[in-house]
Every structure is written in C-alpha cells, then in structure tokens.
C-alpha positions in Angstrom: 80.7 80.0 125.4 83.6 80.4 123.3 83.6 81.6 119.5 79.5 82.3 120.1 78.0 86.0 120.2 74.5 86.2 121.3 72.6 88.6 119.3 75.5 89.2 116.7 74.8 88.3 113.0 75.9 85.0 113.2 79.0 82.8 111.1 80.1 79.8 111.1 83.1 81.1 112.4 81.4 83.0 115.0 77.7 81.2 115.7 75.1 83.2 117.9 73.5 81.7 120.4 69.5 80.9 120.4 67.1 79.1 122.8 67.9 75.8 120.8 71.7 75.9 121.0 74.0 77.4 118.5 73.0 78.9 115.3 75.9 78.3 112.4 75.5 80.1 109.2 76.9 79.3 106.4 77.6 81.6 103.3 78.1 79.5 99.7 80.4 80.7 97.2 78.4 82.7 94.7 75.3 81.1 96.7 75.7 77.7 95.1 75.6 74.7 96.5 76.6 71.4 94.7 74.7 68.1 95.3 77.5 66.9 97.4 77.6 69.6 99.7 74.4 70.4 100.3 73.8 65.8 101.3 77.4 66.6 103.8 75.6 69.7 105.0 72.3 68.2 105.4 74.2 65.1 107.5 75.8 67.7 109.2 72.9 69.7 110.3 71.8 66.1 112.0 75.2 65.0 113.7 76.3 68.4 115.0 73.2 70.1 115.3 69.1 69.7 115.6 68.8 68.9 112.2 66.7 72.6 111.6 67.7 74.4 108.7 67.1 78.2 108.2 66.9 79.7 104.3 67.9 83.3 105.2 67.0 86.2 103.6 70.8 86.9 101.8 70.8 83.2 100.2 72.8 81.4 103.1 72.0 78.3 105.3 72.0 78.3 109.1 72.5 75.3 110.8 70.3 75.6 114.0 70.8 74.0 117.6 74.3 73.1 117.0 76.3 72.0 119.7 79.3 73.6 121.3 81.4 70.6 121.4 80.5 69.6 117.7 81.7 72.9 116.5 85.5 71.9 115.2 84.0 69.0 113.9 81.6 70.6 111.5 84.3 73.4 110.8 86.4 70.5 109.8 83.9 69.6 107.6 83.2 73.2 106.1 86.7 73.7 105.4 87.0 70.6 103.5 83.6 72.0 101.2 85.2 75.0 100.8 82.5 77.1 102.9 84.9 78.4 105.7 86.7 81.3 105.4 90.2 82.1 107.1 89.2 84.1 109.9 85.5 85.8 111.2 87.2 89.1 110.0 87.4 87.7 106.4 83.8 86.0 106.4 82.0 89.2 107.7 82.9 91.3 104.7 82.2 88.4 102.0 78.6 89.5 102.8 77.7 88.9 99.1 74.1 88.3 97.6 74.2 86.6 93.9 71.5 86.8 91.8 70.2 83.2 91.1 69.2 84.3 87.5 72.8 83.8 86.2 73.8 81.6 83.2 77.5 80.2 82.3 77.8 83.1 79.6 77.8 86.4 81.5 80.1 87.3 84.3 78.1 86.9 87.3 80.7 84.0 89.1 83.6 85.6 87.9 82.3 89.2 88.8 81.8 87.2 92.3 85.1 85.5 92.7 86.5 89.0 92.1 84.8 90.6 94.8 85.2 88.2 97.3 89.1 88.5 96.4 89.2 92.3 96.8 87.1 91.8 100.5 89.9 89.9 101.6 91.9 93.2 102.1 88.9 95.2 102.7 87.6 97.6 105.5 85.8 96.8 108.3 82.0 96.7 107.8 78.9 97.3 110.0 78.1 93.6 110.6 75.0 93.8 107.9 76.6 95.5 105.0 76.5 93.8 102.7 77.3 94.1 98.3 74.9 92.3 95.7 76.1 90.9 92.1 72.9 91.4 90.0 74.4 90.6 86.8 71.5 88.2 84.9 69.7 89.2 82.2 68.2 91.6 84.2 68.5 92.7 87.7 66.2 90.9 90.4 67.5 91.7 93.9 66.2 95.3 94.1 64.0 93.8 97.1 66.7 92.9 98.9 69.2 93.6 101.3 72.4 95.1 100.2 74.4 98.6 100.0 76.6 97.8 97.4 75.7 96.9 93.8 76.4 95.8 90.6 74.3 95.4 88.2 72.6 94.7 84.8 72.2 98.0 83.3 70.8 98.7 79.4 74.3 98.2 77.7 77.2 96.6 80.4 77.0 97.1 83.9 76.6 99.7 86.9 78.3 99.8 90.1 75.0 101.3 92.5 75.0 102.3 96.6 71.9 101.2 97.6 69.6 104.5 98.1 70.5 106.0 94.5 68.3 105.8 91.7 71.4 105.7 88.9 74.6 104.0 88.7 77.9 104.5 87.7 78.7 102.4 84.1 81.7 100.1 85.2 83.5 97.2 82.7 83.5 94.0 84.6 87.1 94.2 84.9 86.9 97.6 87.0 83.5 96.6 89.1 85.4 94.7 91.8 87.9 97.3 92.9 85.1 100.2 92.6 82.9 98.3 94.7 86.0 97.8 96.9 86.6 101.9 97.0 83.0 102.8 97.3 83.4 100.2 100.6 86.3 102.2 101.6 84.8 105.4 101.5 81.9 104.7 103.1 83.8 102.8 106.0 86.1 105.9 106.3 82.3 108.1 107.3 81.2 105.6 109.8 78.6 102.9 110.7 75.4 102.5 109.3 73.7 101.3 106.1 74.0 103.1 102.7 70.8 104.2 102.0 70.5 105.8 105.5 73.5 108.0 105.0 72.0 108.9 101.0 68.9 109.6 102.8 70.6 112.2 105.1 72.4 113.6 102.1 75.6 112.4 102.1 76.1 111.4 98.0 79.0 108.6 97.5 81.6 109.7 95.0 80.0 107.7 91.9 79.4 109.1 88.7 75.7 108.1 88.5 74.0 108.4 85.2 73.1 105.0 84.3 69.6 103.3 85.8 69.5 98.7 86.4 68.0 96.8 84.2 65.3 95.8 86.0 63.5 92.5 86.0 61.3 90.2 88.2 62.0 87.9 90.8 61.8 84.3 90.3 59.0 82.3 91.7 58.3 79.0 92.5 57.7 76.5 89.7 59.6 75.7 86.6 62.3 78.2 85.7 64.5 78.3 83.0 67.2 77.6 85.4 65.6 74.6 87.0 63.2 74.0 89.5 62.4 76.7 91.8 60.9 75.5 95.2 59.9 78.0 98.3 60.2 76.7 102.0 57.4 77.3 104.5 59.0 80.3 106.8 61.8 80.0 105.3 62.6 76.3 107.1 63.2 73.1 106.4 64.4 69.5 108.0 67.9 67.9 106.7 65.3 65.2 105.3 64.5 68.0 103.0 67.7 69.4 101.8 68.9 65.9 101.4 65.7 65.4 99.1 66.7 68.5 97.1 70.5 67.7 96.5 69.6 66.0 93.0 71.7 68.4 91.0 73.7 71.7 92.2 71.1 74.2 93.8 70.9 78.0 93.6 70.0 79.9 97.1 67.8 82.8 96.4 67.1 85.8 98.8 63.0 84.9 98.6 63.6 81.9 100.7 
C-alpha cells in the first residue's frame, strides 16, 4: 500500500497499517488544537476514517481505520489546518512534547516554534527520539517520553538529555540551536535513545550543573488552565472531540 509502513511509528505523512485500516497521526503545533481544527478533524476522523480516535502518549491524535483512497483528501485537509509538514523526513524530527502548563507570558510557544525551525535542517533521528519543551512554571513531563529537554530550572532554563540528573543553564534565545547540536552529536554516535547511551557511559557534551524545576502533573478536573478531562484508554469517538472543541484544547502526554 503506498505511503503506509506496517509497524513504523506512524505520520500522517507516512500512516501504519493496523487490523482496522490505516492509522494517521497527527502532531499539533505546540500540541494545541483550536476549536476549529479539532470539529474539521473530528469530521475528518468520520469521512476518511472509522471515526476512532487515539490520545497518544506524546500529545498527538491518531486517526484510526483510515482509508487508502481517502488519504489525499484528508492530507488536503491537514495542510489547509496547518498540521502537515513538507515531507515525512521533516515531520519525524518535529517529535516535540509541550508541556500543557504553559501561560501567554513565558516562552514555552516561542521556545517551540524555534525548535521546530532548527529541526527543519536537522539530522536524522531514530524514529522515537524525540525533544520536550517543559518551560511552565515548573517542569511536568519528567514521566514522559523524550531525550532531549528544556526545561524550568530555579532561575531561567536548562537544556537536559534525558538520563542526566543536571542540566546545562541555556537563555531562551540559545536553547533551540543547543538542543539542535546536542541532536547532532548524538546522531553522529548512532541509533538508540539517550538515556540508554548515558546509561552505558557515554556523557553528551553539556555543561550540566543546574537540576528542573520540578512540579506535578496535571489531573483531571478544574485547572487553572481550563478543564482537564482524561479518556478511557486513552480513546475516544469523533462524537467526543467534537463535544470538546468549545474553546482551543491543550493535548497532554497523560492521555
């Protein structure tokens, strides 16, 4: 089936196939949605697909049992929102968590926009590497999946490879094309994920002296960010989305 890689970690530009037809992710811009896209996606999950919709674990969407012949169709309509990137070279390496906890003050989106413009150029990645901008009040996403990050440290920021205790202190303006090096080097030593090679002793060249910030995870309920739901397994129905798309909606890692 052409564009579709069975077992791969699936794209929208390259879906995997599963036992109920194609399975389209799709990766949000600073993992926001607003109302508008997620009502077209939740139309589209319908019209092109089974109408199943997966919450994965690095704050995407997957469309699930999409249909071959629907596919330019719905990338029509993710290129129109914005959600498509140039090529599946491109949209593998903007593998980027954001923490859900920002606010309009700090630099979290712009921190974001930066880093997906320094990808653009970037090395080839193992296909779940992936980077993390934990810039809130605190950082949340030490739970999850990610090899790269930056993050809410005591006084400014910290660029961290996942596997080290302490990070290197980094100005917002000089985060993006550190995270972009640290890629570099570690593409240049091979496959992998970061905290395996720290584990087997090979230390990144980061001048690590600075611990995260830590804080908790959100949880469902009222937030001071809005309304935080949680999905059984992680699942939902379009009916569902559709029902959400009341205001702009944050993805979170916790499903």
């Amino acid at each position: 089936m052409s564009g579709a890689v069975k077992g791969w970690c699936p794209g929208a530009l390259r879906p995997m196939e599963s036992g109920d037809g194609l399975v389209v992710r799709v990766r949000p811009h600073g993992g926001r949605l607003t109302a508008a896209q997620a009502l077209r996606l939740a139309d589209l999950a319908e019209t092109a697909g089974s109408g199943v919709i997966d919450l994965g674990s690095r704050a995407h969407l997957q469309l699930r049992g999409v249909r071959a012949a629907a596919l330019p169709e719905l990338h029509a309509a993710l290129a129109d929102m914005e959600l498509l990137d140039p090529d599946p070279a491109q949209e593998a390496r903007r593998n980027i968590l954001t923490t859900p906890v920002w606010r309009e003050e700090d630099a979290t989106l712009r921190l974001v926009a930066a880093l997906e413009a320094a990808l653009a150029d970037g090395p080839v990645l193992p296909p779940k590497f992936g980077f993390a901008v934990d810039t809130g009040a605190a950082a949340v996403l030490g739970g999850a999946s990610a090899d790269i990050r930056i993050e809410r440290a005591g006084d400014g920021l910290i660029l961290r490879a996942d596997g080290m205790v302490l990070g290197e202190p980094v100005t917002e303006a000089e985060a993006p094309a550190r995270a972009l090096a640290l890629a570099r080097w570690f593409a240049a030593g091979g496959g992998g994920r970061m905290a395996q090679r720290i584990a087997a002793g090979t230390l990144p060249p980061l001048e690590a002296t600075t611990p995260p910030l830590t804080g908790a995870p959100i949880c469902p309920g009222p937030t001071p960010f809005g309304a935080c739901r949680a999905l059984p397994f992680g699942q939902m129905e379009a009916a569902v989305l559709r029902h959400l798309a009341v205001a702009p909606l944050r993805l979170t890692p916790w499903r």
